[in-house]
DOKOLMI-798848 format. One record per residue: residue in one letter; x, y, z of N, C-alpha, C in turn. Coordinates in steps of 0.1 Angstrom, whole numbers, plus 2048, in hexadecimal, padded with zeros to 3 digits. Atoms other than C-alpha are relative to their C-alpha. Layout:
BEGIN
<"A",<X,Y,Z>,<X,Y,Z>,<X,Y,Z>>
...
***
This chain:
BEGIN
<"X",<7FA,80C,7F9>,<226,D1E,D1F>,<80D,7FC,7F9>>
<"X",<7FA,806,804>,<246,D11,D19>,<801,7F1,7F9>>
<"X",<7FE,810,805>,<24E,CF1,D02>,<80C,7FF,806>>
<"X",<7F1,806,7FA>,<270,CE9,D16>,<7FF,803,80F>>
<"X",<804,7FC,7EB>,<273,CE7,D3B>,<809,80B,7FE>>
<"X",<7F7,7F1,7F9>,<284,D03,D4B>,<805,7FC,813>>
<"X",<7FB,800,7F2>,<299,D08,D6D>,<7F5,807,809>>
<"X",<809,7F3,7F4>,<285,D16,D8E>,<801,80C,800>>
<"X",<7FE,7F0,800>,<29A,D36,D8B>,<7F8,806,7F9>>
<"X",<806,7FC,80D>,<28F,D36,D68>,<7EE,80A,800>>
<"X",<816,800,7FE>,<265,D3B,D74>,<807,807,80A>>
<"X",<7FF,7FB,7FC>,<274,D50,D8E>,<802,80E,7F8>>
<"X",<7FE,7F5,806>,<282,D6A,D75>,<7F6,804,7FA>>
<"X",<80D,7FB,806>,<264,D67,D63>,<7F5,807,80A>>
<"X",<80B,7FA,7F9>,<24C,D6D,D7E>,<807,80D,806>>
<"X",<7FA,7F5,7FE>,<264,D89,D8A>,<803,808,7F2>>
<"X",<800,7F8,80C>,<267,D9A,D69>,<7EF,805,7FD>>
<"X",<80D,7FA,805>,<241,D99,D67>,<7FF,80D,80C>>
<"X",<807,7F2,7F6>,<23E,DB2,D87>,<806,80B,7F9>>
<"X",<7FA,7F6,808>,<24F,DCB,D74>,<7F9,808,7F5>>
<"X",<80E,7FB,809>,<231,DE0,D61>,<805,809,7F5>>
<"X",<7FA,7FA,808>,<23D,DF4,D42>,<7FD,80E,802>>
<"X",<801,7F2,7FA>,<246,E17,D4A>,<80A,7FF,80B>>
<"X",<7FB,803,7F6>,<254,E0A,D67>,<813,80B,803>>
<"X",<7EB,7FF,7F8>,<279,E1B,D79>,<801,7F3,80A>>
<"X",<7FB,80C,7F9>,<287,DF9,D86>,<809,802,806>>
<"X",<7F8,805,7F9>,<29E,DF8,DA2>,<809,7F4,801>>
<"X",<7FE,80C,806>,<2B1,DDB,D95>,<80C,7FB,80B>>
<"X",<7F7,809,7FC>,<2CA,DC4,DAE>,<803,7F7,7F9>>
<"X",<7FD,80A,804>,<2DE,DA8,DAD>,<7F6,7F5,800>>
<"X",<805,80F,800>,<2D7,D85,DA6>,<7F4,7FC,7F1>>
<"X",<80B,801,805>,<2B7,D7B,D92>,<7F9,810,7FC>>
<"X",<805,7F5,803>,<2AB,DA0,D8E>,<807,806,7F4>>
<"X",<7FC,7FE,809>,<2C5,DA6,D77>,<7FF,7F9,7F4>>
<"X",<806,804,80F>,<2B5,D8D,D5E>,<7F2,804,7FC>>
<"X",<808,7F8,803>,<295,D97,D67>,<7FC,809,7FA>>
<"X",<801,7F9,806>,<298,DB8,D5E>,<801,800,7EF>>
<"X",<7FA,804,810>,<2A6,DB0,D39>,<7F6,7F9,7FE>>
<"X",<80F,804,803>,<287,D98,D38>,<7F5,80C,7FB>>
<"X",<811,7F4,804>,<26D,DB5,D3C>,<803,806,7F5>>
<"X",<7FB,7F0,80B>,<27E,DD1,D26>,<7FE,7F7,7F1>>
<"X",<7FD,804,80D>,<281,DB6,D0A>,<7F2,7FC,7FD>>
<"X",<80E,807,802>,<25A,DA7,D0C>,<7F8,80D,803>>
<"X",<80A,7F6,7F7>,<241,DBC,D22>,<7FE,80E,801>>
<"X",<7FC,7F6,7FB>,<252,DD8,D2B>,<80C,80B,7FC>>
<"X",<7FA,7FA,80A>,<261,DEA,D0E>,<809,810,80A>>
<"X",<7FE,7EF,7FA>,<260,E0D,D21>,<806,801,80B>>
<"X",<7FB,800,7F3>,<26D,E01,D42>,<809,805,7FC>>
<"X",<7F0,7F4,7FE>,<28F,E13,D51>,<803,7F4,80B>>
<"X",<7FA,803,7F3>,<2A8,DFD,D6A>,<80C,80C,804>>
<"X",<7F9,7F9,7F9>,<2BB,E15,D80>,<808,7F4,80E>>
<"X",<7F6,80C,7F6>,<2D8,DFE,D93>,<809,80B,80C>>
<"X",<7FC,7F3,7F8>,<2E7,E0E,DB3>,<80F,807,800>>
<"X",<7F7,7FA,806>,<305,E0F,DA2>,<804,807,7F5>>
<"X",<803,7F3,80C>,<2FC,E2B,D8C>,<7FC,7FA,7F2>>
<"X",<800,803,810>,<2F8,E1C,D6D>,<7ED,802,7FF>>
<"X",<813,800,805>,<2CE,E21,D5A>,<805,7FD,7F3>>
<"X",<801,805,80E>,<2C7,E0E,D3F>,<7F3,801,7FB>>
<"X",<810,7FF,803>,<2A9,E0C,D2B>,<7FE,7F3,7F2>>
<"X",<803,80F,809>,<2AF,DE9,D1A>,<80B,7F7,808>>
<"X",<7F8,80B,7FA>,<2C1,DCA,D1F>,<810,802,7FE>>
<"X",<7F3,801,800>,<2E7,DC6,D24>,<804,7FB,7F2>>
<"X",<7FB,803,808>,<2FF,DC1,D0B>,<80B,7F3,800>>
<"X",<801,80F,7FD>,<306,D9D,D19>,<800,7FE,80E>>
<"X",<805,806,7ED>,<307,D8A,D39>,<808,807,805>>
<"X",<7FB,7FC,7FA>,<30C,D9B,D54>,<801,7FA,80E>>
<"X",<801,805,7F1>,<319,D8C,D76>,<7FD,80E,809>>
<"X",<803,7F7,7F5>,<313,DAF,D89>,<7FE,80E,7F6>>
<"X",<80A,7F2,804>,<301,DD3,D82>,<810,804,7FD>>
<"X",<7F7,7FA,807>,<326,DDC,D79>,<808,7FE,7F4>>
<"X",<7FA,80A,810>,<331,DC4,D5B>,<804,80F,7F5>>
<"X",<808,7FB,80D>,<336,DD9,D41>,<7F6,7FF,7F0>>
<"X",<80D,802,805>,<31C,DCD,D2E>,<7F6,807,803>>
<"X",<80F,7F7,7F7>,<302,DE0,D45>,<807,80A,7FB>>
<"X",<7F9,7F2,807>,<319,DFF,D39>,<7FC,805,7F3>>
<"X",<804,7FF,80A>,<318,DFC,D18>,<7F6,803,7F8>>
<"X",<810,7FB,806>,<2FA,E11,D05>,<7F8,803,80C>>
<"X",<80E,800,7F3>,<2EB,E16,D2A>,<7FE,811,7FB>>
<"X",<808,7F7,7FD>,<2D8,E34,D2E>,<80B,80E,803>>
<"X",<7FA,7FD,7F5>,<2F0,E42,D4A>,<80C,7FA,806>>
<"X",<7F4,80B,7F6>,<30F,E37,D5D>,<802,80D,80C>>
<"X",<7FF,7F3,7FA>,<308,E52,D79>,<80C,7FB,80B>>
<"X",<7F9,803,7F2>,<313,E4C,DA1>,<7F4,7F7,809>>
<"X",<809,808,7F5>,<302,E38,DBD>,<7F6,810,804>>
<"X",<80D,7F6,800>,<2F4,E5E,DC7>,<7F9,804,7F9>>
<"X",<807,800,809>,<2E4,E62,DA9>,<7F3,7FB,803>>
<"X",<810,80A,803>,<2CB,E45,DA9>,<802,7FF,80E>>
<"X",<805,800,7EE>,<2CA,E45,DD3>,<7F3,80E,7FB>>
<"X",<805,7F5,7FF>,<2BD,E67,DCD>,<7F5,802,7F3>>
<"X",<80A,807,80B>,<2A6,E57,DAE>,<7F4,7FC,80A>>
<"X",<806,806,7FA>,<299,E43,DCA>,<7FA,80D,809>>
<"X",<808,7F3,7FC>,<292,E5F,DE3>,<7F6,80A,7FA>>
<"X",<80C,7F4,805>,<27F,E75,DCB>,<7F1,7F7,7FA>>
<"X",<811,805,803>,<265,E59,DC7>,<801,7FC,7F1>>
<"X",<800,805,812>,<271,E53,DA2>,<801,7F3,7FE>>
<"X",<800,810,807>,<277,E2B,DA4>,<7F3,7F6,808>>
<"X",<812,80B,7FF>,<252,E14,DA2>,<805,7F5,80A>>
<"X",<7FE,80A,7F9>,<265,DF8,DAA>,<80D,7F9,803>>
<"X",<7EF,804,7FF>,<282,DE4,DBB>,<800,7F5,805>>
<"X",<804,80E,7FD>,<28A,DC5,DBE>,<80B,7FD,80E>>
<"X",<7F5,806,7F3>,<29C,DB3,DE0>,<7F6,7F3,801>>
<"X",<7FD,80B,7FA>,<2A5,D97,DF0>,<802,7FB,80D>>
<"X",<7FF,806,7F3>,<2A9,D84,E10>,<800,7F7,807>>
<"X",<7FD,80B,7F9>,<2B5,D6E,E29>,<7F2,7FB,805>>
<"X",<80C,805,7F9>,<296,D6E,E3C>,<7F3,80A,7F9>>
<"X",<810,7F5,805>,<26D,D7D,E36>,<7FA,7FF,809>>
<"X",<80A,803,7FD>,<253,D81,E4D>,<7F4,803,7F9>>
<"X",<80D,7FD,803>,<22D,D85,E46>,<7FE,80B,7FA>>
<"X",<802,7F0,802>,<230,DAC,E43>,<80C,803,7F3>>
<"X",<7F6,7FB,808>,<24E,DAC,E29>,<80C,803,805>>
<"X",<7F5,7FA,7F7>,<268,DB6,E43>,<80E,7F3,7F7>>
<"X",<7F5,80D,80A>,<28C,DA6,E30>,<80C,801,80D>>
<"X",<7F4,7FF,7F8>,<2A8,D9A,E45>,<810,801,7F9>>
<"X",<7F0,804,809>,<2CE,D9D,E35>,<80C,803,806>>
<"X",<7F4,7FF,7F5>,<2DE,DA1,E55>,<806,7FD,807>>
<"X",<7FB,80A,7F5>,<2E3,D87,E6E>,<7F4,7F4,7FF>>
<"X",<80B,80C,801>,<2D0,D64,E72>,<809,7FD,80B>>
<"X",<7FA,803,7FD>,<2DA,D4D,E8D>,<7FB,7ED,7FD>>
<"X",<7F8,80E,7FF>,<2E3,D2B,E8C>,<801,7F9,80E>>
<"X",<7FA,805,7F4>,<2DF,D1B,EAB>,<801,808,807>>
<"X",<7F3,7F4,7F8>,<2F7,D2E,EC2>,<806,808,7FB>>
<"X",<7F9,7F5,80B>,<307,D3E,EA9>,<7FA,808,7F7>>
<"X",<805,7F7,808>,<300,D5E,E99>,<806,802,7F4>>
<"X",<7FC,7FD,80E>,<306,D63,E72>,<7FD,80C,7FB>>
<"X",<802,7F2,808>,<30F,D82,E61>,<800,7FD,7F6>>
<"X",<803,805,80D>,<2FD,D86,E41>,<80C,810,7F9>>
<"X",<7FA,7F4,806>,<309,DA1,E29>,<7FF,812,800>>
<"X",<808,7F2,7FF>,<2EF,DBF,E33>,<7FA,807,7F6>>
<"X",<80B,7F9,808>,<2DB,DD7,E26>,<804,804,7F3>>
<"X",<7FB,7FE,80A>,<2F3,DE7,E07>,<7F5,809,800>>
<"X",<808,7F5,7FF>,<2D8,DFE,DF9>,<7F1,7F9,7FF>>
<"X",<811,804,800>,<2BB,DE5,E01>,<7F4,809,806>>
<"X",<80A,7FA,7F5>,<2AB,DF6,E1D>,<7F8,813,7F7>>
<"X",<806,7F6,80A>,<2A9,E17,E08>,<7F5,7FB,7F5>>
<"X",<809,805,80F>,<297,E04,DEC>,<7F6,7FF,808>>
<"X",<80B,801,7FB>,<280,DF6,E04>,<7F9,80D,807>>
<"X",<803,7F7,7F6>,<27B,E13,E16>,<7F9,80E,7F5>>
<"X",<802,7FA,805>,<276,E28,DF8>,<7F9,802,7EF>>
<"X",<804,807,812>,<26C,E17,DD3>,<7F0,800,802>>
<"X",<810,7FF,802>,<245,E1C,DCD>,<7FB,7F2,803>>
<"X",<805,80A,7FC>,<244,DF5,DD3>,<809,7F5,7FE>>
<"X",<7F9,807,805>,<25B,DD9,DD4>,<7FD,7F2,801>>
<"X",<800,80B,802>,<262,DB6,DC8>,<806,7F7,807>>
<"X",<7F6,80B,7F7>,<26F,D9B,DE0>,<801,7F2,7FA>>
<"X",<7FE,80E,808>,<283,D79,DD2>,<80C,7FC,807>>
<"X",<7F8,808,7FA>,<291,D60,DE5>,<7FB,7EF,7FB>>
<"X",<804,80E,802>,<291,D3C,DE4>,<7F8,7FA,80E>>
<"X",<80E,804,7FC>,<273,D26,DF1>,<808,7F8,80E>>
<"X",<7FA,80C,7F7>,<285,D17,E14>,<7FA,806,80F>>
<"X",<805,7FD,7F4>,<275,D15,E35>,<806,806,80A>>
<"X",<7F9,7FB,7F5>,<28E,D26,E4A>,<801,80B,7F9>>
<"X",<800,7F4,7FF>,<28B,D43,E38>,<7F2,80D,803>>
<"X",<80B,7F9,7FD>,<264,D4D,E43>,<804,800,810>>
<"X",<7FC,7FD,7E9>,<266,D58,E69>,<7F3,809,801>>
<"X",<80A,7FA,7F9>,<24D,D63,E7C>,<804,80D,805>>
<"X",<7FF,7FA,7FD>,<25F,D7D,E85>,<814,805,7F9>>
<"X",<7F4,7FE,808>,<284,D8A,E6F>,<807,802,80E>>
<"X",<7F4,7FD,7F8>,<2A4,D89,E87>,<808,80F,7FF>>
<"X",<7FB,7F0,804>,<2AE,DAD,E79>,<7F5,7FF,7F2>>
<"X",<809,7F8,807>,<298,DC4,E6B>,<808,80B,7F4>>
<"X",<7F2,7F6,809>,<2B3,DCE,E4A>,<7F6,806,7F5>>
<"X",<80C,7F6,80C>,<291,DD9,E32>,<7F6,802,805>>
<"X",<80C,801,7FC>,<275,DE2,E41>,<7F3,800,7F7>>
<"X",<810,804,806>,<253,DD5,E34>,<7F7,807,803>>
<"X",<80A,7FC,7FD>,<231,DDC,E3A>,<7FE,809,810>>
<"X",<803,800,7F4>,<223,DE6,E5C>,<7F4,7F2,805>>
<"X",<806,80E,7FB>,<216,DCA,E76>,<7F2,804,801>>
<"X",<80F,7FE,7FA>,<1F4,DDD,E7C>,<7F1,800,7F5>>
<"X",<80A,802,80C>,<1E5,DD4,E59>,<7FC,80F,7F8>>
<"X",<7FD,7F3,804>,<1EC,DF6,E4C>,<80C,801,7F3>>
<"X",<7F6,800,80E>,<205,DEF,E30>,<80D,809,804>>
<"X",<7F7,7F3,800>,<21A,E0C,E2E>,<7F9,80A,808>>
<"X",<808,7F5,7FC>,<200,E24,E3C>,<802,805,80C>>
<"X",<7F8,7FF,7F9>,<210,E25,E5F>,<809,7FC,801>>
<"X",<7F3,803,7FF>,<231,E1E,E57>,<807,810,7FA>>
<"X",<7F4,7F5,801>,<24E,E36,E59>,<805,803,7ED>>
<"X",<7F9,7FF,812>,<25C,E2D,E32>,<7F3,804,7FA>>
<"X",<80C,7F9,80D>,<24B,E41,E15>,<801,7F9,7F7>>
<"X",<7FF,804,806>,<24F,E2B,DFE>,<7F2,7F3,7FC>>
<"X",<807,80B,801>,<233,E0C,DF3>,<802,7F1,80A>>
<"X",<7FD,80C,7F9>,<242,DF1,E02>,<7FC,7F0,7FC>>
<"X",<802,80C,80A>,<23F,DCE,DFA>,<7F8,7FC,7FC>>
<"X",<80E,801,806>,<22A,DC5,DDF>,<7FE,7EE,7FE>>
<"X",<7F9,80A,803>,<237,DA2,DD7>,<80A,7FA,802>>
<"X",<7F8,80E,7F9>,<249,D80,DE1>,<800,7F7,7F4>>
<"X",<7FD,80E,80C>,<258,D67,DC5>,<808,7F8,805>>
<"X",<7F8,80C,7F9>,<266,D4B,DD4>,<800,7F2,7F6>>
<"X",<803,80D,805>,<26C,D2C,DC7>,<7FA,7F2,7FC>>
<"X",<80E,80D,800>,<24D,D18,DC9>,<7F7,807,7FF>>
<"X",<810,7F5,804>,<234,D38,DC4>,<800,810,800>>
<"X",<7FD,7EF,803>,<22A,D5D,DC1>,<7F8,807,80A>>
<"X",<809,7FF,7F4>,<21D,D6C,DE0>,<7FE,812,7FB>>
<"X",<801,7ED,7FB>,<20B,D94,DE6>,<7FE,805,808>>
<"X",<802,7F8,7F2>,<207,DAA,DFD>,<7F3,809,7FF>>
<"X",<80E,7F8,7FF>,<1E2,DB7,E09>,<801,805,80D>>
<"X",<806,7FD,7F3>,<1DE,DCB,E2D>,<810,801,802>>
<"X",<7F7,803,7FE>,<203,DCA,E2C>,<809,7F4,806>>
<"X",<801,80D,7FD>,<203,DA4,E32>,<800,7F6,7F3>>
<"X",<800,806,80C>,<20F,D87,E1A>,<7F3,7F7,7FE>>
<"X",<807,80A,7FF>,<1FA,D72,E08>,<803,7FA,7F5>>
<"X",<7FD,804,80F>,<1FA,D57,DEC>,<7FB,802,7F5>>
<"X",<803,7FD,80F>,<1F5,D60,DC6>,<7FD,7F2,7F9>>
<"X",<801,806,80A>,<201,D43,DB3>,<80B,7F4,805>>
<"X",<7F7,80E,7F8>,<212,D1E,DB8>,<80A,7FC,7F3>>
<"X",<7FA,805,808>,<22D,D15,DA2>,<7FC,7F0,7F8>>
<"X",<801,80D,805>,<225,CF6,D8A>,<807,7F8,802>>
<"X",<7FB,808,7F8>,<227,CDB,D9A>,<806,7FD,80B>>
<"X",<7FB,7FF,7F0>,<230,CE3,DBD>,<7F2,800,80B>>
<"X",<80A,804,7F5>,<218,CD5,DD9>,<800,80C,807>>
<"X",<805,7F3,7FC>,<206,CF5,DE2>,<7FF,7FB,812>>
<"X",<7FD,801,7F8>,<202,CE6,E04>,<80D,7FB,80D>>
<"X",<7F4,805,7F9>,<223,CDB,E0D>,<807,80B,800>>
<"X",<7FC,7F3,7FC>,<22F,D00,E03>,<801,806,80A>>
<"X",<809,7F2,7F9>,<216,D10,E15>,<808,7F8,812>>
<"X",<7FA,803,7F1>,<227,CF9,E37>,<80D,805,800>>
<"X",<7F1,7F7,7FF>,<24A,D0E,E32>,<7FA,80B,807>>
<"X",<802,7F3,7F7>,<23A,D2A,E42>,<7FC,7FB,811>>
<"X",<803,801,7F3>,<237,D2D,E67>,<7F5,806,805>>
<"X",<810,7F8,804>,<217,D3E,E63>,<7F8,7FA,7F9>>
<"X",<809,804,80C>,<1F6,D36,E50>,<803,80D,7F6>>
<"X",<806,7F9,80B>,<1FA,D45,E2F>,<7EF,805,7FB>>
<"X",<80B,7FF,805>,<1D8,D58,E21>,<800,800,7F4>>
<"X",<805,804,80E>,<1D0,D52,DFF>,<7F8,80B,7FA>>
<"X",<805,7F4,808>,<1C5,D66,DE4>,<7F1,802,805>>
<"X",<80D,800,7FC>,<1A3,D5B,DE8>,<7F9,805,808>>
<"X",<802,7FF,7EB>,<1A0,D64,E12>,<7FE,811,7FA>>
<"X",<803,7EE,7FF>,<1A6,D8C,E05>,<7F9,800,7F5>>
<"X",<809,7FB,805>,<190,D8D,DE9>,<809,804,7F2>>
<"X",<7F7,800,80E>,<1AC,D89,DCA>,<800,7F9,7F9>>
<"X",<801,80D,803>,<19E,D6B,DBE>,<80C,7F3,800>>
<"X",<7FB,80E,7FA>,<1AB,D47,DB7>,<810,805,803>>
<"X",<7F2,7FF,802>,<1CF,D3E,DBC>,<801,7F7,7F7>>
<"X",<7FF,805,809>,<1DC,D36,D9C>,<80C,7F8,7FE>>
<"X",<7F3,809,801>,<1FA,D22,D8C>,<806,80A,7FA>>
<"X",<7F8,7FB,801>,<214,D35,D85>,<803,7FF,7EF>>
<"X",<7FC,801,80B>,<21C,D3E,D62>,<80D,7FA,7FA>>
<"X",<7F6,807,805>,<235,D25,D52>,<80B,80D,7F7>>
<"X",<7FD,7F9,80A>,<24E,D3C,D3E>,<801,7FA,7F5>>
<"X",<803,805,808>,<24B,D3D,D1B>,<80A,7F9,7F8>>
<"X",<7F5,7FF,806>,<260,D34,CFF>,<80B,807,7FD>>
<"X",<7FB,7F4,803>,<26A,D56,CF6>,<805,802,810>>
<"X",<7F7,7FA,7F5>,<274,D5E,D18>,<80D,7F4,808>>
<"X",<7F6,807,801>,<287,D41,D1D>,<80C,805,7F7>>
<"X",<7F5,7FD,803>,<29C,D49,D04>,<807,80D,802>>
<"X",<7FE,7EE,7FA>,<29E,D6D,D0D>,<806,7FF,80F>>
<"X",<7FD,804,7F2>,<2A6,D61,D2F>,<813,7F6,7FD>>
<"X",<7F1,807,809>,<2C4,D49,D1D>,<809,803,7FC>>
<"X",<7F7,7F7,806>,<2D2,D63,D0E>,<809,80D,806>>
<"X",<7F9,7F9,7F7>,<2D5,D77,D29>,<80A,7F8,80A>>
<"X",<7FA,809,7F6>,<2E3,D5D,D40>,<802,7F4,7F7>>
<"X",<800,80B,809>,<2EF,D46,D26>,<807,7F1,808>>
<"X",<7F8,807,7F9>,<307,D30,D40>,<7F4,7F8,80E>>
<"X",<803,806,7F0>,<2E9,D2E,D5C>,<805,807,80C>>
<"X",<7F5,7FE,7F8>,<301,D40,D6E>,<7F6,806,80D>>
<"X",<809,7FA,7F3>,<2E1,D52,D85>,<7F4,7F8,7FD>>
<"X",<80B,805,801>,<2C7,D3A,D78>,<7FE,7F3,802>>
***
């Protein structure tokens, strides 16, 4: 447990750094995954590997902050500085465990939106897939992190730019993508998983009214409990050590 408070992001990178198992090939994006990763490799996950889709593999932390997978910092001492077909074609042969994305919108099944929302009357173009939909489509299981806001659960995603689970409670198992498909949800008030290919909740962030969360969805959420995963717990505070480990990679805040 931490002696010092910490930012939301902060417990976000933590709890996203923990899905990351040692051994792991990480699929690494922007945003918060880029500290994440540097979290795991430096605590947990000595042996892990990030593979970025802009060629670079590393197999430890950057050589300072990086605002994007191209800094040269992520260069320096990596692994690799291949091409984008390189690690696409990492991905297709089933070589990366895990990948992390993000999204405008989520439904129940994992499905991610990053392509249109509307507004009213007005339709909003997001920025699109980039090489999410490959990740999702093909990573042994991925990590989803967005922030905790009621307009981004839908009952149903306005564009289908990653595909998730399947709706018939089958996971992956009739679905088209070979890949795992979503294993996990980190949001900013909790840590949700996926059983039947359907979300449920894990864990509540400290101090966040578990049922005032749970009314951001447009759905009943199921609970750990309901499938047989026992309780839902509180969310592990990060520590000290990863605080600073977390500081040092983003010493400014600049993604945290």
């Amino acid at each position: 447990m931490a002696s010092e408070t910490y930012a939301p992001r902060e417990l976000m990178v933590s709890a996203a750094a923990a899905e990351i198992e040692d051994g792991d090939t990480a699929f690494v994006g922007m945003r918060l995954p880029l500290i994440a990763f540097q979290l795991a490799v430096s605590t947990h996950a000595p042996d892990s590997m990030a593979v970025y889709e802009s060629g670079v593999v590393r197999d430890g932390p950057a050589d300072g902050f990086i605002h994007t997978m191209c800094d040269l910092p992520n260069l320096n001492h990596a692994v690799s500085t291949t091409g984008m077909i390189d690690i696409m074609s990492r991905l297709q042969r089933g070589d990366v465990d895990v990948g992390f994305l993000g999204g405008a919108e989520v439904d129940r099944y994992g499905n991610l939106n990053t392509t249109r929302v509307r507004a009213g009357d007005e339709e909003i173009r997001l920025p699109g897939s980039g090489g999410a939909c490959d990740i999702a489509c093909m990573a042994g299981r991925t990590v989803l992190l967005m922030p905790h806001e009621s307009r981004r659960f839908v009952e149903e995603v306005n564009y289908v730019t990653s595909p998730g689970h399947a709706d018939d409670g089958s996971g992956r198992g009739n679905h088209p993508a070979p890949g795992g498909g979503p294993d996990a949800l980190v949001t900013s008030k909790a840590t949700f998983g996926f059983a039947d290919g359907e979300l449920f909740l894990r864990s509540v962030h400290p101090g966040v009214d578990r049922e005032a969360m749970l009314a951001d969805f447009p759905w009943t959420v199921r609970t750990a409990p309901e499938i047989g995963e026992g309780p839902v717990t509180t969310t592990p505070e990060p520590t000290d050590e990863e605080l600073e480990l977390i500081r040092t990679f983003d010493p400014d805040g600049f993604w945290t």
